[in-house]
Every structure is written in structure tokens, then in C-alpha cells.
C-alpha positions in Angstrom: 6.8 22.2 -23.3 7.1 23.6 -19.9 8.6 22.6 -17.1 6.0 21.4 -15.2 4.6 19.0 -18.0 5.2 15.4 -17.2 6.2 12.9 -19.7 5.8 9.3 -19.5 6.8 6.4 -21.9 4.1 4.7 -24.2 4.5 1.6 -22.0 3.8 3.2 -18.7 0.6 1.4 -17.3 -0.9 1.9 -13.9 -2.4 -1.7 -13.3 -2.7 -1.5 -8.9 -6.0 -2.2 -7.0 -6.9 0.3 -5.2 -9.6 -0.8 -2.4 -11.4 1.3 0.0 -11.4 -0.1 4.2 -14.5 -2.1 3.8 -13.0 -3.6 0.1 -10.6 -4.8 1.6 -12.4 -6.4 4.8 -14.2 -8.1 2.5 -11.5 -9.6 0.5 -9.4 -10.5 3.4 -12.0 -11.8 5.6 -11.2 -9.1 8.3 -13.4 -6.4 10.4 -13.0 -3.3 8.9 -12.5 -1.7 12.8 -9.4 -4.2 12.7 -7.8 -3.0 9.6 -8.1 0.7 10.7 -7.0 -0.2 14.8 -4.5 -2.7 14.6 -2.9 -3.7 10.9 -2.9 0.4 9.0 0.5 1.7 10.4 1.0 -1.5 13.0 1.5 -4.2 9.3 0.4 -2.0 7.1 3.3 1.0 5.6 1.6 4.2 4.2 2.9 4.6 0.5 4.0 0.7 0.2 0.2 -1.1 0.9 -1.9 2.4 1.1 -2.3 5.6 -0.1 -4.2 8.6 0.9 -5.0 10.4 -2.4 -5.1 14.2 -2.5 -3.5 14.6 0.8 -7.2 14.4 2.6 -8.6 11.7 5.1 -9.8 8.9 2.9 -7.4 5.5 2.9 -7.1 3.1 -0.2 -5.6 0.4 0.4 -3.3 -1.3 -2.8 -4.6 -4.9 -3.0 -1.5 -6.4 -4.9 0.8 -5.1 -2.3 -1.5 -6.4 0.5 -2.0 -9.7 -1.4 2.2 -10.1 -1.7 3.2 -9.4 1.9 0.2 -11.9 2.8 1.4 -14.5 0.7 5.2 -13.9 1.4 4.8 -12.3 5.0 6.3 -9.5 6.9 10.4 -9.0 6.8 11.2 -7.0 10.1 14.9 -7.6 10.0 17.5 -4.7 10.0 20.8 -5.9 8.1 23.4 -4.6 10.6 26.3 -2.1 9.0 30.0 -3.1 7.5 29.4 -6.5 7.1 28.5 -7.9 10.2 
């Protein structure tokens, strides 16, 4: 074995979504114009609700970590430091 070969557990399963711009639209009920203008970067975080794959251009978006932060909503608070 090398040292770039990867080794996972027998468990390890990969069981996200993955949805393209207009997948998603359709699931949420939203323009796919307004998903790419105003919720990607604005609501949406790269790497926690999308991905881009390969480093190129094209956007999936992970539909059980868009589904969560629609059902639990958005936490934008900053716990202060040392207690206060």
C-alpha cells in the first residue's frame, strides 16, 4: 500500500442527494434565477448545502442539507468569546 491509497471502513456509505439548479427549483418550488442570484452564497454555504465537483463551474446542490436548514432554519448568531 502506498501512501496515496485511501482506506475507508466497511460501513462508510455515501447516502447525500445531490441535485443540479433546476432539481432543486423544482423540489423547492423556487426559480432557478433565484437560487443562483439571491440564496447560493447569500443562505446557501459552499461545502455545507453545495458542492462544485472537480473544481469546474457546475453547482450541485445537497438536498438533505437544504431540506434541514429549511425545516430548522438559518442560525446567524456568533457566541461572543470567554463567557460572555
Amino acid at each position: 500500500m502506498d501512501n496515496n491509497t485511501l482506506i475507508f471502513s466497511k460501513d462508510f456509505t455515501m447516502s447525500y442527494t445531490y441535485l443540479t439548479t433546476e432539481e432543486l427549483s423544482q423540489r423547492i418550488k423556487y426559480d432557478s434565477k433565484t437560487i443562483r442570484n439571491q440564496l447560493k452564497d447569500a443562505v446557501f454555504i459552499e461545502g455545507v448545502h453545495y458542492i462544485k465537483p472537480f473544481g469546474g463551474r457546475k453547482i450541485l446542490f445537497i438536498w438533505q442539507k437544504i431540506e434541514e436548514l429549511m425545516l430548522t432554519g438559518y442560525d446567524d448568531t456568533i457566541p461572543f468569546a470567554a463567557g460572555a
